[in-house]
BALOBA-1460 file (C-alpha; in Angstrom, 3 decimals):
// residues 352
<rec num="1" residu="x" x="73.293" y="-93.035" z="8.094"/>
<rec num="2" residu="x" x="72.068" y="-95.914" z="10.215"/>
<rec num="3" residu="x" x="71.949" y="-98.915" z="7.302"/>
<rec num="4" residu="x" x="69.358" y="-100.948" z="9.593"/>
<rec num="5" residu="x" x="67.593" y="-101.086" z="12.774"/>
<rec num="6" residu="x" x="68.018" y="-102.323" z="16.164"/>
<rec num="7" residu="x" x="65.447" y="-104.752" z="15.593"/>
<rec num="8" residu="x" x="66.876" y="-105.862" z="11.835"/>
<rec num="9" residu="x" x="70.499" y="-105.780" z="12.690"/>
<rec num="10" residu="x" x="69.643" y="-109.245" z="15.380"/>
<rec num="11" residu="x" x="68.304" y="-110.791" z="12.948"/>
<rec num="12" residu="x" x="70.639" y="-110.139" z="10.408"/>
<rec num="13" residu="x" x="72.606" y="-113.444" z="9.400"/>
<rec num="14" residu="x" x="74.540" y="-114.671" z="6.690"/>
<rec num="15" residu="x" x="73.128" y="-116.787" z="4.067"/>
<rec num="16" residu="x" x="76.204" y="-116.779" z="1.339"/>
<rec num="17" residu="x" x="79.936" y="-115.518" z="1.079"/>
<rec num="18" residu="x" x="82.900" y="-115.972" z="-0.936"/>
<rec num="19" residu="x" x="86.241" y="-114.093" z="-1.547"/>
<rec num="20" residu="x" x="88.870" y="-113.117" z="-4.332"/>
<rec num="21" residu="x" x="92.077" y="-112.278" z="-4.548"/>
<rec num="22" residu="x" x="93.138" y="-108.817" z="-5.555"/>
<rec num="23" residu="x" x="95.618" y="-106.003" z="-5.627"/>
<rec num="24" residu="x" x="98.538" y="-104.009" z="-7.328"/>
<rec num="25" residu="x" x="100.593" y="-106.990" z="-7.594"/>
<rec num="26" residu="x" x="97.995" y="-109.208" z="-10.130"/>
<rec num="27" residu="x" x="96.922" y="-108.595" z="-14.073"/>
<rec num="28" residu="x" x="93.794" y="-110.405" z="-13.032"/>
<rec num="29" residu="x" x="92.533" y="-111.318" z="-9.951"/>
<rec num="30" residu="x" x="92.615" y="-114.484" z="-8.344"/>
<rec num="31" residu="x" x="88.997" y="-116.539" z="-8.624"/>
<rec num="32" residu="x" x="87.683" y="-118.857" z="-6.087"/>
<rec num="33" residu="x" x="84.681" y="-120.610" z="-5.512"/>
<rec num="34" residu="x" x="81.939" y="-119.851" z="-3.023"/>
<rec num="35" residu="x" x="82.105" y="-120.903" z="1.174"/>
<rec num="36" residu="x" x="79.664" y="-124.088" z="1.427"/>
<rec num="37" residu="x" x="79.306" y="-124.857" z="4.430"/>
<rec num="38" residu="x" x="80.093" y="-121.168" z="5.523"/>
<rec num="39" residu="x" x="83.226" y="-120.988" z="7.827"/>
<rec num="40" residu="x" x="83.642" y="-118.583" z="10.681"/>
<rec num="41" residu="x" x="80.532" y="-117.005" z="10.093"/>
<rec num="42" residu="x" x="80.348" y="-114.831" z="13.903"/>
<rec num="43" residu="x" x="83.616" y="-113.514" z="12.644"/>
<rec num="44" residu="x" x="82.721" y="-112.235" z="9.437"/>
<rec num="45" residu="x" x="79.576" y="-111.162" z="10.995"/>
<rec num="46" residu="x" x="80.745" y="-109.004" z="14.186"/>
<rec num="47" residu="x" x="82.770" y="-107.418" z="11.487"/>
<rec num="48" residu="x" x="79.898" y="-106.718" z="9.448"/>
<rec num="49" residu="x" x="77.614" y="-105.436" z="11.635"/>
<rec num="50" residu="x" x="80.489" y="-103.071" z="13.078"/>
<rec num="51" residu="x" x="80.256" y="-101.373" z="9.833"/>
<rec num="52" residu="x" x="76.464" y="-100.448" z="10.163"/>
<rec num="53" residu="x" x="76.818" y="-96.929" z="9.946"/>
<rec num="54" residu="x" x="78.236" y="-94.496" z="7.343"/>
<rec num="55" residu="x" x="78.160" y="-92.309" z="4.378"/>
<rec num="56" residu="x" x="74.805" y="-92.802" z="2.762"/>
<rec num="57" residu="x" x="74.993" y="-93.348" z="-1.632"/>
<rec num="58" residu="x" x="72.392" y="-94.484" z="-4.406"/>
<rec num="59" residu="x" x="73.023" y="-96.202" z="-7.488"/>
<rec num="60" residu="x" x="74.094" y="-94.370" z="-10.579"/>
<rec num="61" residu="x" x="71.577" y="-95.280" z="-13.633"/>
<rec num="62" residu="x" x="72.925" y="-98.561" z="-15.273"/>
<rec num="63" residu="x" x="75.309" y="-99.444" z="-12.455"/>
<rec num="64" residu="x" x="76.969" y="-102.556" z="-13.390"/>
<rec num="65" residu="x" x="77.358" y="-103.119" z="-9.626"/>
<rec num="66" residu="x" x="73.694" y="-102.837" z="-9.288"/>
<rec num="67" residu="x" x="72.712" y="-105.200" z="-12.080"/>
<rec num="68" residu="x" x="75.177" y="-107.751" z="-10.687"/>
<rec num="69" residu="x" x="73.859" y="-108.154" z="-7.570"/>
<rec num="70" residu="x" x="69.842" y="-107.998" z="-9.206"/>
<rec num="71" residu="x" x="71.075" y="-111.400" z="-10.761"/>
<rec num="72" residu="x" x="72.190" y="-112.790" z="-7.944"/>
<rec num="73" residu="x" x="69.115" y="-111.836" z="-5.578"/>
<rec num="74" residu="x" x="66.594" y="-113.111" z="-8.427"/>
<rec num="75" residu="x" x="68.793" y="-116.465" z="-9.547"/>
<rec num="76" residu="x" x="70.762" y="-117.563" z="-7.093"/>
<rec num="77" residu="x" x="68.510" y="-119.815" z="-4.879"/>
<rec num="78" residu="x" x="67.941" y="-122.125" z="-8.075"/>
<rec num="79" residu="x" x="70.973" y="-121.694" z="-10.156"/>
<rec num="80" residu="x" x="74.180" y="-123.389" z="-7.777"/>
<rec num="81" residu="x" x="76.455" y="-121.486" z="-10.213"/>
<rec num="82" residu="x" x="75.403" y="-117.728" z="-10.019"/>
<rec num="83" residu="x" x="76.322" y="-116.205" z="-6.801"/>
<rec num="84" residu="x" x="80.077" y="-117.863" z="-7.623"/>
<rec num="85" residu="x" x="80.194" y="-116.557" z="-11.445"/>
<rec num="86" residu="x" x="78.538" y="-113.498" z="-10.703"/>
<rec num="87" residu="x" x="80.970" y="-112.764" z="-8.263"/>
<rec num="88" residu="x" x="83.726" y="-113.334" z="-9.825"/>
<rec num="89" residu="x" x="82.362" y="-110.474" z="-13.097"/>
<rec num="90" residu="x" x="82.373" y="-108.393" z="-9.384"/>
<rec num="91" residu="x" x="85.709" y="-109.209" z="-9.162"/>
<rec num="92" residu="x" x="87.410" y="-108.465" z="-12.331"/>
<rec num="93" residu="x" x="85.509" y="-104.691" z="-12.284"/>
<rec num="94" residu="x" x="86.748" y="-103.765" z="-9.069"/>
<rec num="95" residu="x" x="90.390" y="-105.599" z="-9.716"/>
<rec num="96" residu="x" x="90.385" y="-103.306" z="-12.643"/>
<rec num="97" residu="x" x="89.516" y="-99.857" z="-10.872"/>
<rec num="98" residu="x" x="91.791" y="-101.143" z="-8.236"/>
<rec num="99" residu="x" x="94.895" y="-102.031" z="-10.111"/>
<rec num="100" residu="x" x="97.811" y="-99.634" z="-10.306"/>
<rec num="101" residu="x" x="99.240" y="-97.273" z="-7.435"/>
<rec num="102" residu="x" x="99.399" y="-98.306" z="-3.938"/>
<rec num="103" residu="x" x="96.848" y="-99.969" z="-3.340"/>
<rec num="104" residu="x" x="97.260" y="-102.879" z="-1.064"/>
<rec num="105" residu="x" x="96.637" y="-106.513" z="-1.902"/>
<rec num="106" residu="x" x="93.719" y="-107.894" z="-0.009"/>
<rec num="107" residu="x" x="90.557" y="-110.214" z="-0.617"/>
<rec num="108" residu="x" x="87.137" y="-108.875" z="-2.452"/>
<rec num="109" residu="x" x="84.341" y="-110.129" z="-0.074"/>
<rec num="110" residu="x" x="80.919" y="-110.198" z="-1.550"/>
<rec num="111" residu="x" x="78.252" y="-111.518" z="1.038"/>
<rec num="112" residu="x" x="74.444" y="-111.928" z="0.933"/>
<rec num="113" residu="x" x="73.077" y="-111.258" z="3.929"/>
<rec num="114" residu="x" x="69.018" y="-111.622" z="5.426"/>
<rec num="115" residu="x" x="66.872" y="-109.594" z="7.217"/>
<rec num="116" residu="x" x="63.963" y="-109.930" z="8.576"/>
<rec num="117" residu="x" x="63.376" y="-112.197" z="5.204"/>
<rec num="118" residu="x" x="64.861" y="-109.446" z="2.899"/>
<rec num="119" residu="x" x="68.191" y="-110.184" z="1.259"/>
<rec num="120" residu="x" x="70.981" y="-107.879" z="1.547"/>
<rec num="121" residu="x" x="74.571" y="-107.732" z="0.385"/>
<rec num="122" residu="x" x="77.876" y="-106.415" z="2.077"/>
<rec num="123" residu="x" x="80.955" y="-106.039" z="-0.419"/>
<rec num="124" residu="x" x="84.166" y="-105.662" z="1.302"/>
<rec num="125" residu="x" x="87.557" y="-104.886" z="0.674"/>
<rec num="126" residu="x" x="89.976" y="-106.733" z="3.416"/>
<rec num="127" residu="x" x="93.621" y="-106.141" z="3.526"/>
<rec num="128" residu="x" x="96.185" y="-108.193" z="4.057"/>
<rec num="129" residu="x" x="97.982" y="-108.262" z="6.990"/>
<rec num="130" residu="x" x="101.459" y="-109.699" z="8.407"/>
<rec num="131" residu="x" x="101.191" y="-111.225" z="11.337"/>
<rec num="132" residu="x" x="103.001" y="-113.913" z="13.746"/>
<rec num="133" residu="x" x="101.809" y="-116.021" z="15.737"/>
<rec num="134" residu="x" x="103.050" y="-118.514" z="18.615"/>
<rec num="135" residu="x" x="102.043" y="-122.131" z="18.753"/>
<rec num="136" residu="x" x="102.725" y="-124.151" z="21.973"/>
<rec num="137" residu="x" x="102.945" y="-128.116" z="22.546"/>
<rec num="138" residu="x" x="100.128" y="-128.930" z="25.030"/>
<rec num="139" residu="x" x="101.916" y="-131.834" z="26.072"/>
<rec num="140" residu="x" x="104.667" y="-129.874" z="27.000"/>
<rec num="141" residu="x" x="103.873" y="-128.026" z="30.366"/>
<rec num="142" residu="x" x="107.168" y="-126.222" z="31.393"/>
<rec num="143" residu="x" x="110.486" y="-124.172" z="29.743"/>
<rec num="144" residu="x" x="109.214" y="-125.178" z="26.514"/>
<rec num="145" residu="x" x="110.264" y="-123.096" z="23.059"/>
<rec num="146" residu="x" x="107.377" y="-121.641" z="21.234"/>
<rec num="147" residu="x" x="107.091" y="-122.397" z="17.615"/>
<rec num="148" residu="x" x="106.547" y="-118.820" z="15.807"/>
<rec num="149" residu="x" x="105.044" y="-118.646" z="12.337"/>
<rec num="150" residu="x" x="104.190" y="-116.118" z="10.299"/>
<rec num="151" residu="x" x="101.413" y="-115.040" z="7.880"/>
<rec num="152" residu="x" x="100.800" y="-112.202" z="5.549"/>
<rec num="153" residu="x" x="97.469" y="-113.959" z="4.212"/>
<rec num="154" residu="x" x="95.198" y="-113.312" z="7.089"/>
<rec num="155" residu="x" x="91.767" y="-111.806" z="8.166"/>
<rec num="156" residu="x" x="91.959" y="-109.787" z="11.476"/>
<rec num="157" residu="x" x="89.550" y="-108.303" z="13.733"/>
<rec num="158" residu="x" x="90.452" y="-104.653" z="13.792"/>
<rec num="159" residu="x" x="88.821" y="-102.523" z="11.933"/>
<rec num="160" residu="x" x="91.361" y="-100.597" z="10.377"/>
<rec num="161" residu="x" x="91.907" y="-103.927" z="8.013"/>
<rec num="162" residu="x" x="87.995" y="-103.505" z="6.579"/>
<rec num="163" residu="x" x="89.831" y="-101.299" z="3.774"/>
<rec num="164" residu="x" x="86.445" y="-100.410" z="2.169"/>
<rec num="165" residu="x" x="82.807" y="-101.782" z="3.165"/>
<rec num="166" residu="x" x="79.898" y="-101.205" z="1.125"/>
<rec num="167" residu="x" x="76.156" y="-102.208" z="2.566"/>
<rec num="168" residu="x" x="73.298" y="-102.891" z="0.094"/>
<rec num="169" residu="x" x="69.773" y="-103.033" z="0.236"/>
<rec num="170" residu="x" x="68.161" y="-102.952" z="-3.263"/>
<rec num="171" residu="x" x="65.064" y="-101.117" z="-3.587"/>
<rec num="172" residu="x" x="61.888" y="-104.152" z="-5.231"/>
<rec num="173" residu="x" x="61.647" y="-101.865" z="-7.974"/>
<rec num="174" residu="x" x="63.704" y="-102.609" z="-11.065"/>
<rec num="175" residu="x" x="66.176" y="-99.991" z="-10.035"/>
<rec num="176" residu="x" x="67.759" y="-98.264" z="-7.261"/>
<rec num="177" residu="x" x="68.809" y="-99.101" z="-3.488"/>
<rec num="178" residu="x" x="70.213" y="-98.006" z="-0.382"/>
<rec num="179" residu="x" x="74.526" y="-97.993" z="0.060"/>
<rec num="180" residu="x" x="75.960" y="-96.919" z="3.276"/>
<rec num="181" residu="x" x="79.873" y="-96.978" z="2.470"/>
<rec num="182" residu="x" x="82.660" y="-96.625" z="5.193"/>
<rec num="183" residu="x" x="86.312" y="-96.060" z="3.217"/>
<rec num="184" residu="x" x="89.027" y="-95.833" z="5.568"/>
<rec num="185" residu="x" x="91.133" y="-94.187" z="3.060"/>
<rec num="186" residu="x" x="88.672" y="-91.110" z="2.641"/>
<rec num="187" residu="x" x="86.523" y="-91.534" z="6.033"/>
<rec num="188" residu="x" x="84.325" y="-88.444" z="4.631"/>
<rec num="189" residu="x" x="83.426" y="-89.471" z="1.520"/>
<rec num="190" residu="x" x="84.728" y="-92.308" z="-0.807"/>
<rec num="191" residu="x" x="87.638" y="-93.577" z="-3.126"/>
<rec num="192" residu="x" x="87.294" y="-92.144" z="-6.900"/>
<rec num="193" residu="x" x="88.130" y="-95.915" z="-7.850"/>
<rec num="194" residu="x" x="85.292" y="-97.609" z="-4.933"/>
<rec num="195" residu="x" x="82.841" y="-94.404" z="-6.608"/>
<rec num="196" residu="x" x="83.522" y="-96.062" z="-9.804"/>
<rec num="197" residu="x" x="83.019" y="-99.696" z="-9.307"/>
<rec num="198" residu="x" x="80.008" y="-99.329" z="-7.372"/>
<rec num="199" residu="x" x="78.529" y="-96.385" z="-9.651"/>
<rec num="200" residu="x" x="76.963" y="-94.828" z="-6.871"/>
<rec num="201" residu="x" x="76.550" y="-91.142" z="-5.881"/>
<rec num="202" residu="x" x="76.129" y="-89.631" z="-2.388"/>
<rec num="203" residu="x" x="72.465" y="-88.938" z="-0.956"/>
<rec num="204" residu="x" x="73.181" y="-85.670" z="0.826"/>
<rec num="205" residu="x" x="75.123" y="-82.885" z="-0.168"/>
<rec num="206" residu="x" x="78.357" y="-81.492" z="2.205"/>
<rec num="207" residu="x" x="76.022" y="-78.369" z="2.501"/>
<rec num="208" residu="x" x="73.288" y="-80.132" z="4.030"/>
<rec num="209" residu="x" x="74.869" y="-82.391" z="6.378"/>
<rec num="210" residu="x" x="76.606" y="-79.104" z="7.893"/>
<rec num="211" residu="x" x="73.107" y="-77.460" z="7.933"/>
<rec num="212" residu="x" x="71.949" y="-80.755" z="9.770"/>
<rec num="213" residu="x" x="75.041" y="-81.393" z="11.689"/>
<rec num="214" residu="x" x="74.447" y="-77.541" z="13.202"/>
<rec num="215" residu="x" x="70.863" y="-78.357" z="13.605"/>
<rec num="216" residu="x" x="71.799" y="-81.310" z="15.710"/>
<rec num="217" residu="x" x="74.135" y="-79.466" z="18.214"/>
<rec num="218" residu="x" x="71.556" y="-76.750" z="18.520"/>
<rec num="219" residu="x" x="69.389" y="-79.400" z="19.890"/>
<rec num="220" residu="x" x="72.429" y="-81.210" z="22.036"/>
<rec num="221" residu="x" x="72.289" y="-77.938" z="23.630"/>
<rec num="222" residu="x" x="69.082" y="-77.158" z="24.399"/>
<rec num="223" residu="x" x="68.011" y="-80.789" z="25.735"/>
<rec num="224" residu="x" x="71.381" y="-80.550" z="28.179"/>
<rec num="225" residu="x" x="71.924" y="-76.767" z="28.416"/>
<rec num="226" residu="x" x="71.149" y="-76.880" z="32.421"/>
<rec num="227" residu="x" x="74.257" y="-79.265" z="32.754"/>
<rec num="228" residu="x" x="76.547" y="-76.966" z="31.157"/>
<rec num="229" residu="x" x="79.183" y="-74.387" z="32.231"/>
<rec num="230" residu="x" x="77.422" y="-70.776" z="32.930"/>
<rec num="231" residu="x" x="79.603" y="-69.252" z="29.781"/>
<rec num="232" residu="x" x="78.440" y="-71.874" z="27.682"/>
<rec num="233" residu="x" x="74.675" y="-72.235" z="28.994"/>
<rec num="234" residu="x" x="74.293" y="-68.433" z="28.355"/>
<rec num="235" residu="x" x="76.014" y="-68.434" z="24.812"/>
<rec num="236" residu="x" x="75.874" y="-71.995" z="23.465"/>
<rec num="237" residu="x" x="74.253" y="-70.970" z="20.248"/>
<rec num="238" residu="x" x="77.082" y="-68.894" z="19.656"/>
<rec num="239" residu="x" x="79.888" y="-70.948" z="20.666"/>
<rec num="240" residu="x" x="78.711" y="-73.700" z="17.732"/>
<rec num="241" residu="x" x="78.842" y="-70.901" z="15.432"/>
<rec num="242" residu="x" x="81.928" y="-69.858" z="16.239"/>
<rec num="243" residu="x" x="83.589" y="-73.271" z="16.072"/>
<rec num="244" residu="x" x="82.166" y="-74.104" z="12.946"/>
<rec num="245" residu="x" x="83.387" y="-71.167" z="11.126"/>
<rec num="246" residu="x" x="86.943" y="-70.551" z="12.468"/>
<rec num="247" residu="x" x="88.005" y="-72.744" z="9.618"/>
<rec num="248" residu="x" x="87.308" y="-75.828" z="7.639"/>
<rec num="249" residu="x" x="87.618" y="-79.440" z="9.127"/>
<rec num="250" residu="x" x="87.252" y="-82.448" z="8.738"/>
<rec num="251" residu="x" x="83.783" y="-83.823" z="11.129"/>
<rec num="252" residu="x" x="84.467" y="-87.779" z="11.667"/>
<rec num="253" residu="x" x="81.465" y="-89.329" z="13.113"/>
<rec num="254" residu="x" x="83.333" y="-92.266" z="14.585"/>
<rec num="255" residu="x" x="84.975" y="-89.092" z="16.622"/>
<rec num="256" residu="x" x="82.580" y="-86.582" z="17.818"/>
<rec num="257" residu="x" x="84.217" y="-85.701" z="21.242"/>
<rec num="258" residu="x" x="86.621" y="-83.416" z="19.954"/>
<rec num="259" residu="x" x="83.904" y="-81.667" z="18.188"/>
<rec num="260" residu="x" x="81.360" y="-81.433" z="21.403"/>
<rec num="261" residu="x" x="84.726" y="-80.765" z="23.628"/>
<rec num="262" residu="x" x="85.438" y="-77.857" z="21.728"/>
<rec num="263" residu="x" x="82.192" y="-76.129" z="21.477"/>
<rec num="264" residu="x" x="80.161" y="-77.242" z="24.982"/>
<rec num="265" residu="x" x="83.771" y="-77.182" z="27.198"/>
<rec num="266" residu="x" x="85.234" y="-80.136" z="28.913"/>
<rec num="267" residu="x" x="82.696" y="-82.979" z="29.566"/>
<rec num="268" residu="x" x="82.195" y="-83.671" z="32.955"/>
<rec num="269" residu="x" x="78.642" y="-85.071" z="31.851"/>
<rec num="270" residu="x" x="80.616" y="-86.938" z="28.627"/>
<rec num="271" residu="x" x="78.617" y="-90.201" z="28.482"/>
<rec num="272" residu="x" x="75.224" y="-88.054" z="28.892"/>
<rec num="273" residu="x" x="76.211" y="-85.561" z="26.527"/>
<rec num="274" residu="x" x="77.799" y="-88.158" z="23.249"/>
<rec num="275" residu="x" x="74.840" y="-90.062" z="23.704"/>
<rec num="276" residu="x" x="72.413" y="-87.507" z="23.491"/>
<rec num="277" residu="x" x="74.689" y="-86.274" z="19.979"/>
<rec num="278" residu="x" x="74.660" y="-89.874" z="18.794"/>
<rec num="279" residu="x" x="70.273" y="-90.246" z="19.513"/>
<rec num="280" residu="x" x="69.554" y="-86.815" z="17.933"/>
<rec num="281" residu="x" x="72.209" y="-87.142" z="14.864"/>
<rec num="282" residu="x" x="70.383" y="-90.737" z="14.115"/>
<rec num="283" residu="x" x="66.935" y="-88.694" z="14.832"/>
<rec num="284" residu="x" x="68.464" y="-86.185" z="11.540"/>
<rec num="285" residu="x" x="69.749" y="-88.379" z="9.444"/>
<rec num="286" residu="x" x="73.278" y="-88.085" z="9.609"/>
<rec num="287" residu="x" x="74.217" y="-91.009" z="12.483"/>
<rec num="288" residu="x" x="77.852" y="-92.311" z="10.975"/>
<rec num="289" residu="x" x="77.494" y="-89.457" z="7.847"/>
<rec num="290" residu="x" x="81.482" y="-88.111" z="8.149"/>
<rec num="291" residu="x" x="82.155" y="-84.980" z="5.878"/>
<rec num="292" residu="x" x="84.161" y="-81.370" z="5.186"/>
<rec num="293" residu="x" x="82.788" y="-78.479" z="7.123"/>
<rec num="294" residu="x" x="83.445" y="-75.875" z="5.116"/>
<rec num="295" residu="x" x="83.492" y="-72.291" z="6.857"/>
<rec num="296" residu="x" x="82.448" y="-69.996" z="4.324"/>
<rec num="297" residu="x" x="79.689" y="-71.674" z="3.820"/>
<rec num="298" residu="x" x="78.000" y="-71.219" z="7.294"/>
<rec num="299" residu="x" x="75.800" y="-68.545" z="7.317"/>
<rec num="300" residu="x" x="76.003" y="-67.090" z="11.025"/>
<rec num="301" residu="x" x="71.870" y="-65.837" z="12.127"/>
<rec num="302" residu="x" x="72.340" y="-61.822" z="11.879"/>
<rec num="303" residu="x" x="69.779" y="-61.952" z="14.875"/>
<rec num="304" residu="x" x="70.767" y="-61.996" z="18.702"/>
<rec num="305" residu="x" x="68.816" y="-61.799" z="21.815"/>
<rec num="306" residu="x" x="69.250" y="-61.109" z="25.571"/>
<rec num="307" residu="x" x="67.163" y="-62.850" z="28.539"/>
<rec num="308" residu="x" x="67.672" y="-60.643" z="31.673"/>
<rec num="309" residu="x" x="66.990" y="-62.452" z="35.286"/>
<rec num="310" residu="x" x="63.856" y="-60.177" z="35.587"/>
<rec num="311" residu="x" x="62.990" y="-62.251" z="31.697"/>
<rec num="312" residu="x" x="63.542" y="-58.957" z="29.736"/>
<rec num="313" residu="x" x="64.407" y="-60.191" z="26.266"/>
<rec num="314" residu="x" x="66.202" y="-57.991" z="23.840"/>
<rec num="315" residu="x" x="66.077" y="-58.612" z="20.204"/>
<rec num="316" residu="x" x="68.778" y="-57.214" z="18.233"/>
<rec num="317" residu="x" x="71.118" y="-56.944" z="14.699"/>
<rec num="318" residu="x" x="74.350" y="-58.046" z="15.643"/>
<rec num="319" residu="x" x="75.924" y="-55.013" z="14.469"/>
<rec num="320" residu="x" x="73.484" y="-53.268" z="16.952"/>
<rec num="321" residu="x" x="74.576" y="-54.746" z="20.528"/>
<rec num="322" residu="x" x="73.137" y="-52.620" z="22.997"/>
<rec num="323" residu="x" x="75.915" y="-51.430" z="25.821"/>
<rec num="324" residu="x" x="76.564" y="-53.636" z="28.607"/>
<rec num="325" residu="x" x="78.460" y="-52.027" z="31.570"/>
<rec num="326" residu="x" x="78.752" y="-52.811" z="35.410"/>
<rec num="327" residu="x" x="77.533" y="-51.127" z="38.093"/>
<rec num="328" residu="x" x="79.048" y="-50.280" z="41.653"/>
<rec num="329" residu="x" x="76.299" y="-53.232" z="43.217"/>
<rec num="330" residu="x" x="77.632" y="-55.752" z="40.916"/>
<rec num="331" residu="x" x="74.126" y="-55.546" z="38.333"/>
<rec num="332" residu="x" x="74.563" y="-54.949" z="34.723"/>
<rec num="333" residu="x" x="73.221" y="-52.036" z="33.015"/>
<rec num="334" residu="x" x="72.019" y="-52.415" z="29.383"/>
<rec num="335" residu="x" x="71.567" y="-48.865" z="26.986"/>
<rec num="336" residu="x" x="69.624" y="-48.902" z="24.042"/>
<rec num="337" residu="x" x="70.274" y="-45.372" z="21.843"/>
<rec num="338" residu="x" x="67.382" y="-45.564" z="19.217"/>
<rec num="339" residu="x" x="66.762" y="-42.616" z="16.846"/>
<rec num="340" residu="x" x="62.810" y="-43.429" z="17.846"/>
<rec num="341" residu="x" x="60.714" y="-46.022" z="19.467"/>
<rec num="342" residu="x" x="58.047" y="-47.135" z="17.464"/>
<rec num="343" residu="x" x="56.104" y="-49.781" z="19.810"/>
<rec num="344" residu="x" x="55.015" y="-49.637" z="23.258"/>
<rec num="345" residu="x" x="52.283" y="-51.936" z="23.374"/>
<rec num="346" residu="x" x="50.972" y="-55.443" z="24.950"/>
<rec num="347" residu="x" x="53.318" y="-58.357" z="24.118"/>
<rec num="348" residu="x" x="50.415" y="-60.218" z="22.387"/>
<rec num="349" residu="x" x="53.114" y="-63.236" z="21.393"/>
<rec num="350" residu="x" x="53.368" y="-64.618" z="24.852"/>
<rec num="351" residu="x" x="50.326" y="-65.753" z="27.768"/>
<rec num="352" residu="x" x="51.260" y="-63.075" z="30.618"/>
């Protein structure tokens, strides 16, 4: 799911932020106080709206996630102390899911973003990471001996640091809201401990994002069937079929090629073809929805036709292919054995 528009995500800017410490290695986490002025703020922002697609979730009924962030949307512009001590209750719930295992100590990011004049919020998780890095004397111009120094406390701009992202709009009734969640520890769905701090529940079932995820390559390969191998122009239907079902997989939106590679042959038309997938999958719903396709689950169409060069179109059961065999010219001969035929009429369905 797209979490905002072309349009919305220029204008989207940040109005507040502030971070926490947290991780396996604290009882409690470690409270700070909000940004003012903000800091760094095209940083924190490329990084946000990098995130803008994902796994679409609604709140639970009495999320305490949820009511948090109500407070904060309805007080904060007059009360200087809310978005800091309501952050910091955000805090201790998701130190407290988070606590124990391996889980990695990081910073809890809670930003309100705006819109278009609509306030929205981005919660993110942000690991640690070790780095080093070389300082050199600008008065010094030649042979000179970098200074190294390193830092486990630090914010990078790879993605793979962005641990867990949530996106929030809430919904001007007294309840509910749109999440779009990217967890790069279960890229098709989400944490159980991430589930339970934010209280949410996914929108779409696996069922139906395979249903529309199949409906989307159906229409991949009818908008850019003429492009295609011969095999695959004459059997594309088919061939998504039978790559979906061989056996079940994991579908990563952030890494459709192998998927499109696999069922439409190598892409010699790659940039026309991905960006056709990415416009229709946004035009269903499912732009940056990663799941399980599960195979058993597919149910293959029991129908198949044939289109002749001379447009004869045979409609059959797939346990009833008619026989196909060559000829000495190099034609194809088709044989239907029927017990009776019980139509010879008009073909009133098409203008002829």
């Amino acid at each position: 799911m797209s979490f905002l528009t072309d349009e919305e995500a220029l204008d989207l800017r940040i109005n507040r932020m502030i971070f926490h410490v947290v991780g396996k290695n604290l009882d409690v986490p470690i409270l700070l106080s909000e940004i003012s002025p903000l800091q760094h703020v095209d940083f924190f922002l490329e990084r946000i709206k990098s995130s803008l697609k994902g796994n679409a979730f609604s709140f639970l009924n009495d999320s305490n996630t949820e009511r948090i962030l109500r407070i904060i949307r309805n007080d904060a512009d007059h009360n200087p102390e809310c978005f800091t001590e309501q952050s910091k209750l955000l805090a201790s719930d998701f130190q407290s899911h988070h606590s124990g295992g391996n889980t990695s100590m990081g910073c809890f990011f809670l930003f309100e973003l705006i819109s278009n004049g609509k306030k929205l919020y981005a919660i993110i998780k942000y690991d640690n990471e070790d780095v080093v890095r070389y300082v050199l004397d600008e008065k010094q111009a030649d042979n000179q001996i970098p200074r190294l120094e390193r830092f486990n406390e630090s914010f990078v701009r790879k993605a793979e640091a962005m641990q867990k992202i949530a996106l929030i709009r809430l919904s001007e009734q007294k309840s509910g809201g749109d999440i779009v969640v990217r967890d790069r520890s279960k890229r098709t769905n989400i944490s159980r401990y991430f589930k339970g701090f934010l209280q949410a529940k996914r929108k779409n079932r696996e069922e139906e994002l395979c249903e529309k995820l199949i409906d989307v390559l159906k229409d991949v390969f009818k908008k850019n069937k003429s492009i295609l191998p011969e095999g695959i122009q004459k059997s594309g239907v088919n061939k998504i079929y039978e790559v979906l079902c061989r056996a079940d997989f994991k579908y990563d939106a952030e890494e459709p090629i192998p998927l499109l590679t696999s069922i439409f042959g190598p892409l010699d038309e790659k940039p026309t073809i991905e960006k056709s997938f990415t416009t229709i999958s946004r035009d269903h719903g499912i732009d940056g929805e990663s799941f399980v396709v599960i195979a058993k689950d597919i149910q293959k169409p029991n129908r198949r036709r044939i289109v002749t060069a001379e447009n004869v179109v045979i409609s059959y059961n797939i346990n009833q292919r008619p026989l196909i065999t060559d000829t000495d010219d190099g034609k194809k001969k088709i044989t239907i054995l029927t017990a009776k035929v019980i139509e010879d009429d008009v073909d009133t369905t098409k203008n002829s």
